[in-house]
C-alpha positions as CSV (number, residue, x, y, z in Angstrom):
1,X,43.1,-20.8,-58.6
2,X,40.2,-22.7,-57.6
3,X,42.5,-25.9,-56.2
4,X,44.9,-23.5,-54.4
5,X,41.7,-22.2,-52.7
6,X,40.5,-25.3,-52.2
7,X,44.2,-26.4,-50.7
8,X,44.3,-23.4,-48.3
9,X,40.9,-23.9,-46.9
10,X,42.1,-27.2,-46.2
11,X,45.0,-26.5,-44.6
12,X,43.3,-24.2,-42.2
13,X,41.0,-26.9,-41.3
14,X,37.5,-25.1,-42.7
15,X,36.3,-27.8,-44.4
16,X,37.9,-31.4,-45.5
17,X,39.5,-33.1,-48.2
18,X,37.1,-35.6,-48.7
19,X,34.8,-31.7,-49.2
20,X,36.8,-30.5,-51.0
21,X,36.8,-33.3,-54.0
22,X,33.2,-33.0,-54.2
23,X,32.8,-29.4,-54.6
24,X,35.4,-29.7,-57.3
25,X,33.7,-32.2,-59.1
26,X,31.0,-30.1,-58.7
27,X,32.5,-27.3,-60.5
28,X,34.3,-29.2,-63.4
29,X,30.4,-29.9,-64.5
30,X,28.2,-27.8,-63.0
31,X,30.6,-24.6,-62.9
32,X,30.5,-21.4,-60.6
33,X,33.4,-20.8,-58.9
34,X,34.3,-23.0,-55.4
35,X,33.4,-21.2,-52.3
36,X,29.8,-20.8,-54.4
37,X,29.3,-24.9,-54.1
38,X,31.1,-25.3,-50.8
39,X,28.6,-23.0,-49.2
40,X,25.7,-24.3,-51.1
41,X,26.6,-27.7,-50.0
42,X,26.7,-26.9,-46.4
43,X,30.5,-27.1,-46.2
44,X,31.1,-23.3,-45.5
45,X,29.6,-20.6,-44.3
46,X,29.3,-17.4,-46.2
47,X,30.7,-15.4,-44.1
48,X,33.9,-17.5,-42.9
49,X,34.6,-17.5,-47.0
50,X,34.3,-14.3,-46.7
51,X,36.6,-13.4,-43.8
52,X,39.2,-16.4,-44.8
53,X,39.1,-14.1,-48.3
54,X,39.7,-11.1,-46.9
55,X,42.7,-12.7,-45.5
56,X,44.5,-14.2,-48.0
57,X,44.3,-11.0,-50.4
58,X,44.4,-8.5,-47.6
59,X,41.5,-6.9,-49.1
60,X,38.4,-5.7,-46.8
61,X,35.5,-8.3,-46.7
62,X,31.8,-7.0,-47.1
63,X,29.0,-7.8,-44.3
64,X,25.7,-9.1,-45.5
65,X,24.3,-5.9,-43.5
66,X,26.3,-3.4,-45.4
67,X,24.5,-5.2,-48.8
68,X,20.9,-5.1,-47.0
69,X,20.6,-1.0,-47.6
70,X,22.8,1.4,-50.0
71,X,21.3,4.6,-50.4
72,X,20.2,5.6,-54.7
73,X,23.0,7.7,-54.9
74,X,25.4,5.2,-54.5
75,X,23.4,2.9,-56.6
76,X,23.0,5.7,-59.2
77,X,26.6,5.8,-59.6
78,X,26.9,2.1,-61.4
79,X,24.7,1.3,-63.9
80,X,22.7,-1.6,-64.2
81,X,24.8,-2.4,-66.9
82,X,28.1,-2.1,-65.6
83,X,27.2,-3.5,-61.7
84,X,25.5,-7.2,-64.5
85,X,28.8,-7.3,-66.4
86,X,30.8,-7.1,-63.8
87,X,29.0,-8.2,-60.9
88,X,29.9,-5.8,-58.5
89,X,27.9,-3.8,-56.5
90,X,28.3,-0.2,-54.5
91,X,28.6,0.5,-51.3
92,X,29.1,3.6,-50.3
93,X,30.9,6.9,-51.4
94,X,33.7,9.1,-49.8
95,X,34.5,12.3,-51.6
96,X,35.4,10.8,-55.0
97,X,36.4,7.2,-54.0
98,X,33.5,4.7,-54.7
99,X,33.7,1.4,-52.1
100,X,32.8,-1.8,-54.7
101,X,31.9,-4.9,-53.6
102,X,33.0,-8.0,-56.0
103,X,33.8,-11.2,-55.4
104,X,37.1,-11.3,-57.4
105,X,39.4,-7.8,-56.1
106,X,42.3,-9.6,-57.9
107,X,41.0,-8.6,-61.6
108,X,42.6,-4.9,-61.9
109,X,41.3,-4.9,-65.5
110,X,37.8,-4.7,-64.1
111,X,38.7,-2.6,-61.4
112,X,40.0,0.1,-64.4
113,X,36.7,-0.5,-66.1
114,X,34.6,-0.1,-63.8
115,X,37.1,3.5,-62.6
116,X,37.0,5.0,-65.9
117,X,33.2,4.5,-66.5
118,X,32.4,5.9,-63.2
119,X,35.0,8.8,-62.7
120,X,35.4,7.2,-59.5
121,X,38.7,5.8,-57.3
122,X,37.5,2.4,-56.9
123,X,37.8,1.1,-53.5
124,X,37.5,-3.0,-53.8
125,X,36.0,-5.1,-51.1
126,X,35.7,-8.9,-51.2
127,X,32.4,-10.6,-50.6
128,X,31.2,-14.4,-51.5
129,X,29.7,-14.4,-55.0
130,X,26.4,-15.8,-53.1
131,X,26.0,-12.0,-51.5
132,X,26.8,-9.9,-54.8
133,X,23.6,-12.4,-56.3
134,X,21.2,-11.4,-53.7
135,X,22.1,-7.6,-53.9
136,X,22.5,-7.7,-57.4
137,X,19.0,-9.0,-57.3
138,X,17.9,-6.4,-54.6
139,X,19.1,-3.6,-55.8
140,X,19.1,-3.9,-59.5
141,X,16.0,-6.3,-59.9
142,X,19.0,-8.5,-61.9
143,X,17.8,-11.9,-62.0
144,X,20.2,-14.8,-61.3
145,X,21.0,-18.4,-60.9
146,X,20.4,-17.3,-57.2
147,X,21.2,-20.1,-54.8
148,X,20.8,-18.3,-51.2
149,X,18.5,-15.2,-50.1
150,X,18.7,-13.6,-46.3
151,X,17.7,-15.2,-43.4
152,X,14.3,-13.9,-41.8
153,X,12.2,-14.9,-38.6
154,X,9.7,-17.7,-39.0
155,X,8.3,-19.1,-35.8
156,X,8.6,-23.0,-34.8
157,X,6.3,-25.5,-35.6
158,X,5.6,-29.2,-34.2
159,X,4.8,-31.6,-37.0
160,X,3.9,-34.9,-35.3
161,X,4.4,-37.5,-38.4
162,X,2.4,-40.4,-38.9
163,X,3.9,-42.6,-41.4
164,X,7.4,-42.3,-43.1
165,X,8.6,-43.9,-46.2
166,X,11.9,-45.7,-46.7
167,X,13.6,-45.6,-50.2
168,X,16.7,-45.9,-51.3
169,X,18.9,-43.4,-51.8
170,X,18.5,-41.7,-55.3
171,X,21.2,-41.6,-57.6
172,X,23.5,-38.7,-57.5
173,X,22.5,-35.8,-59.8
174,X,23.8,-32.3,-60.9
175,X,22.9,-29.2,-59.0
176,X,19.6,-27.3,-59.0
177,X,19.1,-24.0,-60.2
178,X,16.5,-22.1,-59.0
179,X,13.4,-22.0,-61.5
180,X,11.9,-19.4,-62.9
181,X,8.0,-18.4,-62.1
182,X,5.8,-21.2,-63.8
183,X,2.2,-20.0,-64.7
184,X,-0.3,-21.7,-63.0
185,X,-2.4,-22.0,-66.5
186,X,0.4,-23.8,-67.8
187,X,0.5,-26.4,-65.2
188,X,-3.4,-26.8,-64.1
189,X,-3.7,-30.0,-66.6
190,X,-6.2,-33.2,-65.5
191,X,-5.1,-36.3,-65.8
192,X,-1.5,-36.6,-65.1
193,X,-0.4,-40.2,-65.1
194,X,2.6,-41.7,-64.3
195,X,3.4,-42.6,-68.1
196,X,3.3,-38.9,-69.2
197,X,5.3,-37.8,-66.2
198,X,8.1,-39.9,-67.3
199,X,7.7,-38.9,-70.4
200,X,8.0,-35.1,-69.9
201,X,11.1,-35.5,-67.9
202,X,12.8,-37.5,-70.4
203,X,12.2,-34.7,-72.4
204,X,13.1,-31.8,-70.5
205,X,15.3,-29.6,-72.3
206,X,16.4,-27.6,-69.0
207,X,15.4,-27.6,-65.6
208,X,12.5,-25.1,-65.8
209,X,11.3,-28.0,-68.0
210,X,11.6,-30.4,-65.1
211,X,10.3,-27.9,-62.4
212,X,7.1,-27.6,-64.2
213,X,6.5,-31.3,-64.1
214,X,6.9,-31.3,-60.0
215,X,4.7,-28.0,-60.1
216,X,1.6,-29.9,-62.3
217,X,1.7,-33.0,-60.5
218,X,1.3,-31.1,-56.8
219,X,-1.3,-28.8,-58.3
220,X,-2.8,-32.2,-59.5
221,X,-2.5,-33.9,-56.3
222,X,-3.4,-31.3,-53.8
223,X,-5.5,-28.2,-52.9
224,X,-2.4,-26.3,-51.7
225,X,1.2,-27.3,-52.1
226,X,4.4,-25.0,-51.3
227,X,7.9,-25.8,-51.9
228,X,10.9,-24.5,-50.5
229,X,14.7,-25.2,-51.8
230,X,17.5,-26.1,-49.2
231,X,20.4,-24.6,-50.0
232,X,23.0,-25.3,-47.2
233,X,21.6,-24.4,-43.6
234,X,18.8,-22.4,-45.4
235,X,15.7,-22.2,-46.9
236,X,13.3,-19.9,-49.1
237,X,10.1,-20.8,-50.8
238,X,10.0,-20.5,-54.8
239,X,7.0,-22.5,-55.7
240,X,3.4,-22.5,-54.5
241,X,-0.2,-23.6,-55.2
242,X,-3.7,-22.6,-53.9
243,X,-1.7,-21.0,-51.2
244,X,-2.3,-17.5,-52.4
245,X,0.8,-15.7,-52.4
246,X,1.9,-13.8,-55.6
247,X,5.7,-14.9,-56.0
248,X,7.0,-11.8,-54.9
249,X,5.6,-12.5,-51.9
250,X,6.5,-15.6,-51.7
251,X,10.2,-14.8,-52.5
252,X,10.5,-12.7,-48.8
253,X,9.6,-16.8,-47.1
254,X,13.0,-17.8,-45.7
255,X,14.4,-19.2,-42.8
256,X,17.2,-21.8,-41.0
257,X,16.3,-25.3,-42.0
258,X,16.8,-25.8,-38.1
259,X,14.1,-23.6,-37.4
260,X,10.9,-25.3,-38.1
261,X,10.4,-28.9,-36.8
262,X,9.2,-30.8,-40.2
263,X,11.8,-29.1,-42.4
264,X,15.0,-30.2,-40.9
265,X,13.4,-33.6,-40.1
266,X,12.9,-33.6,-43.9
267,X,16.4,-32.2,-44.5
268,X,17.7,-35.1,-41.9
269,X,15.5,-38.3,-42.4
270,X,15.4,-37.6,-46.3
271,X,12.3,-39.7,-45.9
272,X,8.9,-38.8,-46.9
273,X,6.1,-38.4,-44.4
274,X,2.5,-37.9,-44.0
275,X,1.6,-36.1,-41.0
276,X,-0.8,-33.5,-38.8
277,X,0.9,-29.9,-38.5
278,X,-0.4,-28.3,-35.6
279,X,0.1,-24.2,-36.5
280,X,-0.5,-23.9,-40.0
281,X,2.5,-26.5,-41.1
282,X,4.7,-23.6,-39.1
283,X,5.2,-20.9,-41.4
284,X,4.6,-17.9,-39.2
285,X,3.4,-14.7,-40.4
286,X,2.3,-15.9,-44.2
287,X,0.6,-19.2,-42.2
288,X,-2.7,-18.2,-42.1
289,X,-2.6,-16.8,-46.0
290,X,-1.4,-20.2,-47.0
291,X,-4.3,-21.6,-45.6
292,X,-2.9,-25.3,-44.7
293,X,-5.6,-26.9,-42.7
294,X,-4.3,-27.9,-39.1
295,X,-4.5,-31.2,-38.3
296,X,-5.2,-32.6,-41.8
297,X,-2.7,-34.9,-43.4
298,X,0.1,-32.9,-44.9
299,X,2.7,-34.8,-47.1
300,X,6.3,-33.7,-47.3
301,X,8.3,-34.5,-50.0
302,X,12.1,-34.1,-49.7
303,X,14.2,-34.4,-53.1
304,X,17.5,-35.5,-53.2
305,X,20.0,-33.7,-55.9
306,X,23.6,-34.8,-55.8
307,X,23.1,-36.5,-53.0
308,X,21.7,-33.2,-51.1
309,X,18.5,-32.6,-50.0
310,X,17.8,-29.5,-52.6
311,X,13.7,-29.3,-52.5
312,X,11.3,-30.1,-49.5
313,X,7.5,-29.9,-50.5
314,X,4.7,-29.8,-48.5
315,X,1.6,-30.7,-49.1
316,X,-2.1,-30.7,-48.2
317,X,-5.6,-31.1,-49.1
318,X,-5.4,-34.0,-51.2
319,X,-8.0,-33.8,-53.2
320,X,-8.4,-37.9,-54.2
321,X,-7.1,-40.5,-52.7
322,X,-5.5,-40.5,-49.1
323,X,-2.1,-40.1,-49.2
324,X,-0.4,-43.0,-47.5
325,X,-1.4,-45.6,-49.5
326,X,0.3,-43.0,-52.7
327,X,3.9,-43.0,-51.0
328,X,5.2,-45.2,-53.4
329,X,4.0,-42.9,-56.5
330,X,6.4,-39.7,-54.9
331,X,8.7,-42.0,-54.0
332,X,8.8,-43.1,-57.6
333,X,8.5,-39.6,-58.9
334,X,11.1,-38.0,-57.0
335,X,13.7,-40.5,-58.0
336,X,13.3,-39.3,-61.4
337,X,13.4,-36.3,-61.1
338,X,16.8,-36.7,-59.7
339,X,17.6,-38.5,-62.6
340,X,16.1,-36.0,-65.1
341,X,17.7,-32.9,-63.3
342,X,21.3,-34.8,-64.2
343,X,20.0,-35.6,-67.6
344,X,19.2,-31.7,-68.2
345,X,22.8,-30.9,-66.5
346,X,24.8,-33.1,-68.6
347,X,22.5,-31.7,-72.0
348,X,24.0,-28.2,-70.8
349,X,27.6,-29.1,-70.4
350,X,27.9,-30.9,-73.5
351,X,26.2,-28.0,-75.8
352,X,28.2,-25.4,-73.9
């Protein structure tokens, strides 16, 4: 099923073959179904899968806006249980009919399921399986492999960058996942060298293993640290220190990579920089909570995942060193934790 999507959205010309073989290599080890990776790659947008869906099974489609608010009575109507097993998620109601949306229409057993559990006619709409995650999430408080939130306004920023590295690029690597909350208390630990760095990613058992080791070594390194993961043309923050935001709030941070000026030179150059921001490293209504001081150097680290920019950190208030003579040690470290995310991949596919 997945080729003969793949094939179609081909032939209409929405993405290319050359796009197509990597989101399907993709898939054969990292699973989720295809339009999940072609729009987390970039490739798609969410809601041309979910029009070019709509098409081929002549099915209605589901707008993000009709997922941003459904009133508790519809909600009410699906259990928690039943809207996780299923991932689905209501919409609305009419008389006795109960609108669903799901990202597979085509499964009548669910469709029966879900009917006879609700008393309900079920009405199916198509959506991407991106959209049921965030209103699964939004609605239900159902925590997922969640790989896109909603776009919100952040102001612009200028970011006027004084010294750039120039690696390599890093091996490709399996796809990121985003990490559970890490404890501050289990991170705060002196002393992190380089040796025992290495040595906690080689032993990562998963990838919340390997996101803790890029959370200690920032909280090490820096008075305040937040990091953001790129997934396609968007961002959201999912990890911060000395910043001050409880992870709730800092959940609600998301915007266009295009939309603040070091972020997409991050996501473009794949290079990383030291330089001055010049409104609070441009993160618009939480900037002054996060408390990055202007002008001050500010290093941004972008990590490179499958050959994707996945994770753009930024930095600031070192609290040792300057920070351009230390390119080399990020440089160094973000390599292997490329390497390490693969490592954890690969552990999960084989035990599977």
């Amino acid at each position: 099923m997945a080729r003969k999507l793949g094939e179609m959205l081909v032939e209409e010309g929405l993405i290319t073959q050359s796009q197509l073989e990597e989101a399907l290599r993709n898939q054969l080890m990292y699973s989720g179904k295809l339009g999940t990776n072609l729009v987390e790659q970039g490739y798609l947008s969410q809601s041309a899968l979910a029009d070019f869906l709509s098409a081929q099974l002549g099915i209605p489609s589901v707008d993000a806006s009709e997922l941003e608010t459904i009133p508790q009575e519809v909600l009410d109507v699906v259990p928690i249980e039943i809207a996780e097993e299923h991932a689905v998620v209501p919409i609305s109601i009419d008389k006795r009919k109960l609108r669903v949306a799901m990202a597979d229409p085509t499964d009548l057993g669910m469709i029966d399921d879900i009917a006879f559990q609700t008393g309900y006619t079920i009405l199916p709409s198509v959506a991407p399986e991106l959209l049921i995650t965030f209103a699964l999430e939004r609605h239900y408080g159902i925590v997922r492999k969640c790989r896109y939130l909603r776009l919100s306004g952040v102001v612009d920023q200028e970011f006027a960058i004084l010294r750039t590295s120039d690696p390599n690029e890093p091996e490709s690597a399996g796809k990121t996942e985003s990490p559970k909350p890490v404890a501050l208390e289990e991170i705060l630990v002196a002393g992190y060298s380089a040796r025992q760095i290495a040595t906690d990613l080689a032993a990562a058992k998963d990838q919340n293993d390997v996101y803790r080791v890029l959370c200690r070594l920032f909280s090490q390194d820096f008075e305040r640290s937040i990091a953001f993961a790129v997934q396609g043309n968007e961002v959201r923050g999912y990890f911060q220190s000395g910043c001050g935001l409880k992870t709730e709030e800092l959940r609600e941070v998301q915007f266009p990579v295009q939309q603040i000026d070091c972020i997409r030179s991050a996501n473009e150059s794949r290079k990383i920089c030291v330089g001055a921001a010049s409104d609070s490293a441009g993160l618009g209504s939480i900037g002054e909570r996060v408390g990055f001081q202007v002008g001050s150097e500010t290093l941004i680290v972008p990590f490179i995942v499958n050959n994707h920019v996945r994770i753009i950190v930024l930095a600031n208030g070192n609290k040792v060193d300057p920070i351009s003579p230390n390119l080399r040690r990020y440089e160094d470290f973000r390599k292997k934790l490329s390497y390490a995310v693969q490592m954890v991949s690969l552990r999960t596919r084989i035990l599977e």
